[in-house]
C-alpha positions in Angstrom: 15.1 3.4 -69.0 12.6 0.6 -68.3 15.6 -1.8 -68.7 17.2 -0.4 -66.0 15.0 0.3 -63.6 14.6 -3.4 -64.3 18.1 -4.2 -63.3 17.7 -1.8 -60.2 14.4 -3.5 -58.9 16.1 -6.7 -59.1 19.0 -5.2 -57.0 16.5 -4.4 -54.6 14.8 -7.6 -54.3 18.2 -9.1 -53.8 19.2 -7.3 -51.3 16.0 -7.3 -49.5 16.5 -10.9 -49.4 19.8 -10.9 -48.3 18.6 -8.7 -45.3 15.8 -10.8 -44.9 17.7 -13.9 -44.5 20.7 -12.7 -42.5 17.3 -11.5 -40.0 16.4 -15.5 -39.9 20.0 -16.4 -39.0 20.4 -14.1 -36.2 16.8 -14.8 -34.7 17.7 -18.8 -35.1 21.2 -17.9 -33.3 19.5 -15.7 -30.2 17.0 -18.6 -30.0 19.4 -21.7 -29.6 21.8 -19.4 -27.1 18.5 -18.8 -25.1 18.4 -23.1 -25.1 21.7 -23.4 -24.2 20.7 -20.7 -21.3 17.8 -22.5 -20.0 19.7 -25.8 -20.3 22.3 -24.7 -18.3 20.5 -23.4 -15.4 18.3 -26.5 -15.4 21.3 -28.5 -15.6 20.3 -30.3 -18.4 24.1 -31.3 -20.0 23.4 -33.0 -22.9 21.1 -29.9 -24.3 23.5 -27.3 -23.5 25.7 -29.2 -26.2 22.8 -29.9 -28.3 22.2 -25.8 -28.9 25.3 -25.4 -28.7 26.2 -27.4 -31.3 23.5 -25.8 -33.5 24.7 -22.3 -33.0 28.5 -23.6 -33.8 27.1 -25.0 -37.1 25.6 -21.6 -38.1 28.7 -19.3 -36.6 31.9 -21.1 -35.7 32.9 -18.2 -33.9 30.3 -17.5 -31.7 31.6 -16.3 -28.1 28.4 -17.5 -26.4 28.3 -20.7 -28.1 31.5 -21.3 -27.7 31.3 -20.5 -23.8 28.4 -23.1 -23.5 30.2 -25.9 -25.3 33.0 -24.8 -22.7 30.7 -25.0 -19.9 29.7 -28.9 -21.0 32.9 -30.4 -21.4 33.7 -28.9 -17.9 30.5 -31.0 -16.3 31.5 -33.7 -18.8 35.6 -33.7 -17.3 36.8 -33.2 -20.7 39.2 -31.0 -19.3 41.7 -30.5 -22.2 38.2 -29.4 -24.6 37.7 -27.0 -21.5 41.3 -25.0 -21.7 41.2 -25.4 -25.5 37.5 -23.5 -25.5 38.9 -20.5 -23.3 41.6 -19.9 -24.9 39.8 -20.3 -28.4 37.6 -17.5 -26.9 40.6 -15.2 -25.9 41.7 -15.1 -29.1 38.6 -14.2 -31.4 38.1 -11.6 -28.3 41.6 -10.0 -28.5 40.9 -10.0 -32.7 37.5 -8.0 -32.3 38.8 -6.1 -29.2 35.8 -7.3 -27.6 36.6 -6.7 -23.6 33.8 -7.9 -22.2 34.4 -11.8 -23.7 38.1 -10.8 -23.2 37.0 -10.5 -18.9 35.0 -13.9 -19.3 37.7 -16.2 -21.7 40.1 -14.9 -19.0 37.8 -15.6 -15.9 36.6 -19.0 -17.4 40.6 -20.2 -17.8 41.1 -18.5 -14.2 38.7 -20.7 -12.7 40.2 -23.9 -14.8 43.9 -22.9 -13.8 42.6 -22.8 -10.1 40.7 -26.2 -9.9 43.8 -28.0 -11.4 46.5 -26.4 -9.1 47.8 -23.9 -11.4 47.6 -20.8 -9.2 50.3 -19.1 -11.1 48.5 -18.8 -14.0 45.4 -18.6 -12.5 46.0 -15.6 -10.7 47.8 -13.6 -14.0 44.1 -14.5 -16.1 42.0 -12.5 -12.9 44.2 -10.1 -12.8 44.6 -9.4 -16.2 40.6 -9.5 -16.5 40.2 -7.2 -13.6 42.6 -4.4 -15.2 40.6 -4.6 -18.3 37.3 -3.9 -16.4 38.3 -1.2 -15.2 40.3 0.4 -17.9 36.9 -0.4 -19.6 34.5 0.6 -16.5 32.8 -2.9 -17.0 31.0 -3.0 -13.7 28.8 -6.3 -14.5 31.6 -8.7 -14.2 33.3 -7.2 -11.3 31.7 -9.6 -9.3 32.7 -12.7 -11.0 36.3 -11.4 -11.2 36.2 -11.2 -7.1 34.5 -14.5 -7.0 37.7 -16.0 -8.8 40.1 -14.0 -6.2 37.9 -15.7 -3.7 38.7 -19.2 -5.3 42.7 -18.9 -5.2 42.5 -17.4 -1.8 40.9 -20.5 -0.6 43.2 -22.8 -2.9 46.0 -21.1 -0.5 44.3 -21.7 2.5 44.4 -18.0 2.9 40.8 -18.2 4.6 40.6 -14.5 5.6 41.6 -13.2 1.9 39.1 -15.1 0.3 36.4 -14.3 2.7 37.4 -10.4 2.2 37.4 -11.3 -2.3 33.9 -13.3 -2.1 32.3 -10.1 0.4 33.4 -7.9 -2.1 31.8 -10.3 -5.1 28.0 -10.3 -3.2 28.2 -6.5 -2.4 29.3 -5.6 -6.6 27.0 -8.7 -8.0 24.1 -7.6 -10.7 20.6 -8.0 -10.1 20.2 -9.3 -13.1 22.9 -12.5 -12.5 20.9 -13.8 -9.4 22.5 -17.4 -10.4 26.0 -15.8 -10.0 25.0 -14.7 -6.7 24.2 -18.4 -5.3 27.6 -19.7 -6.7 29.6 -16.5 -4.4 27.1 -17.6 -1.3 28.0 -21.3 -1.7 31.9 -20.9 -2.4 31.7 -18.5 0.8 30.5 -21.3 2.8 32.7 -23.7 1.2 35.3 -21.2 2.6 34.1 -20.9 6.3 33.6 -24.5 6.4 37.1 -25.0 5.7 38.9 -23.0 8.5 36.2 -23.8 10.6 33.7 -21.8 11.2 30.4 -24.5 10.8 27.5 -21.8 11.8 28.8 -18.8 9.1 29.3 -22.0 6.5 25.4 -23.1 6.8 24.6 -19.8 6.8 26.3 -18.9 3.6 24.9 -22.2 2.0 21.6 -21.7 3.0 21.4 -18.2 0.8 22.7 -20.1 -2.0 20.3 -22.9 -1.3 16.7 -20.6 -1.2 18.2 -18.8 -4.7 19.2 -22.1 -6.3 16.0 -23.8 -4.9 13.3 -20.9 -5.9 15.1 -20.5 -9.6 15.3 -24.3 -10.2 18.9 -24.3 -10.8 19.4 -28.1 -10.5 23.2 -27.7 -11.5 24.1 -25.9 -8.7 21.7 -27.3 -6.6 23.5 -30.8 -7.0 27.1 -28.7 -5.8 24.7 -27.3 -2.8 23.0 -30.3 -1.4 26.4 -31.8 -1.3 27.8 -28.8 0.7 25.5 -28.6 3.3 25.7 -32.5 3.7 29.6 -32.1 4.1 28.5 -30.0 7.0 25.9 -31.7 8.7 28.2 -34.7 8.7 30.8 -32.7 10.7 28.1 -31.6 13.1 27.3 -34.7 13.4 24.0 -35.2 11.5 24.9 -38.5 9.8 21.1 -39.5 8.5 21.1 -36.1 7.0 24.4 -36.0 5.4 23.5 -39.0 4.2 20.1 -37.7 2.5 21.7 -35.0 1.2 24.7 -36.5 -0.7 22.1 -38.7 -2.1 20.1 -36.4 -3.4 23.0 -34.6 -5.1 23.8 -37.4 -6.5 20.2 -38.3 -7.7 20.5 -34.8 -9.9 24.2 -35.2 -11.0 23.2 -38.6 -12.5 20.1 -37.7 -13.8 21.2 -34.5 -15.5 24.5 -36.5 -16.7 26.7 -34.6 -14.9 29.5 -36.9 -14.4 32.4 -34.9 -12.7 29.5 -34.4 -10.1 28.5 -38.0 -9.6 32.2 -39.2 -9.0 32.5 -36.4 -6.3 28.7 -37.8 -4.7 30.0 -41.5 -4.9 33.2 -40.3 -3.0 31.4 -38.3 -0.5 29.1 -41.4 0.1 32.1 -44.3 0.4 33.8 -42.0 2.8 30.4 -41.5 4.9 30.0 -45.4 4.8 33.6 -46.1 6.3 32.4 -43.4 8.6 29.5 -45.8 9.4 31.5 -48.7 9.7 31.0 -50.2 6.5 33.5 -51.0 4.6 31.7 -53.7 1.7 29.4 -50.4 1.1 32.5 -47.7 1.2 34.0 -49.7 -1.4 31.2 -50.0 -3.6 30.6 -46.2 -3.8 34.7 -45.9 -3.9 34.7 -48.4 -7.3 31.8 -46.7 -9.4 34.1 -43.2 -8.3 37.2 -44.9 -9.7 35.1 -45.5 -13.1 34.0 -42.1 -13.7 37.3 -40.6 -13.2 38.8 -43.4 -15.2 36.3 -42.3 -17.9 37.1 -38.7 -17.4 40.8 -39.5 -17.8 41.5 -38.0 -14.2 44.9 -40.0 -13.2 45.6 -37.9 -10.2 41.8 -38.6 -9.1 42.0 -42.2 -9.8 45.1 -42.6 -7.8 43.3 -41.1 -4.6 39.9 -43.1 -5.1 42.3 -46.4 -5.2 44.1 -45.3 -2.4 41.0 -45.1 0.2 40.1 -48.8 -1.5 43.3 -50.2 -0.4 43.8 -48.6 2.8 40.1 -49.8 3.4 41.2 -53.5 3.0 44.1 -53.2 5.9 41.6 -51.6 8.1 
């Protein structure tokens, strides 16, 4: 008798143990996700990938690790890693039946398909992610889902469309997601600015600017500054184009965020032959070329050299 209840106290201890430690794994996993969180909204790259890395170790399969490692290769224009990540995340969410990472693997390869001029296949991922929400009366994401709508719309040109899509994403958003808010405000002005309409575009990018500025959400910030410099320089305002671009830029490098940097360093060379100088457009036009080169971006590269060589017949 003693023997045994022996064998079952040790059975006990083992599996108190085993609870115990499986406790410690979960707590280290919530605590480098919450990292990868903070690193992400303070733009911080290289520690987004960091915890992310660290959660990965301990759960390959981790959605929200995975999704973070996603998000840095995307700053990083690693942008085979980015469509291998969503799709990686699509499948272990189809396996679990997991519909809420099933609406952001599709959203996240939406928004890749879209940037890269694959508006096909951008449009079947938001669609297919909007019919699950609502077979699944997941409300929380609608506004994302719109958000994407709004991005092809404006890949189209259809201006109207995607003003009507990114309305829709600001009046469904969730409190709790203020940073997704400021990304629908500043792809809303992004929107106006481009069929026109200057005064609704600063307006837009001035919402995003107070969230992005009172949160300290330097990643979007550097995508914000840039915005509203785009506009003051078709208003007009060169001197605070200028100060804005740079200070994008100042963030983008600082935080690592290359794609960002080679966008800044356009922005600037094209401001400069603007301004009349060419020796300066060039310069700004060369350390573009690099990152791009870096980033493996042929189609970019092939643009950046284009405004160089046009620049030396001018």
């Amino acid at each position: 008798m003693l023997a045994t209840l022996t064998i079952f106290g040790w059975i006990r201890f083992a599996i108190s143990w085993i609870i115990l430690l499986w406790g410690i794994r979960e707590f280290v996993i919530e605590y480098y996700r919450y990292k990868c969180k903070k690193a992400y909204l303070r733009g911080e790259i290289d520690s987004i990938e960091k915890a992310a890395n660290k959660v990965l170790k301990i759960r390959p399969n981790d959605c929200p690790g995975l999704a973070y490692k996603g998000l840095f290769y995307n700053y990083k224009g690693q942008y085979g890693k980015v469509q291998k990540i969503g799709e990686k995340i699509l499948g272990i969410a189809n396996k679990k039946k997991n519909e809420r990472w099933q609406i952001y693997a599709l959203n996240f390869l939406s928004n890749f398909y879209c940037e890269y001029g694959d508006l096909g296949k951008a449009e079947h991922a938001v669609n297919e992610a909007l019919n699950i929400a609502k077979k699944s009366n997941i409300k929380k994401e609608t506004s994302r889902i719109y958000n994407s709508f709004g991005l092809i719309y404006m890949k189209r040109e259809e201006w109207e469309n995607a003003e009507k899509m990114f309305d829709k994403a600001i009046k469904s958003f969730s409190e709790k997601d203020i940073r997704e808010l400021a990304k629908i405000y500043c792809n809303f002005g992004i929107n106006c600015r481009l069929c026109g309409d200057l005064v609704k575009s600063e307006e837009m990018l001035n919402e995003a600017l107070e969230i992005n500025e009172k949160y300290n959400l330097l990643g979007q910030l550097a995508v914000n500054y840039a915005e509203i410099a785009t506009v003051c320089v078709l208003k007009g305002e060169i001197e605070k184009g200028q100060e804005l671009y740079e200070k994008s830029l100042a963030i983008s490098e600082s935080k690592g965020m290359i794609k960002q940097s080679a966008t800044q360093y356009c922005n600037l060379g094209l401001l400069y032959r603007k301004m009349g100088s060419r020796e300066k457009a060039k310069e700004y036009w060369l350390k573009a070329k690099c990152l791009y080169e870096k980033m493996e971006l042929t189609r970019e590269v092939e643009k950046i050299q284009q405004k160089i060589d046009d620049s030396e017949f001018e």
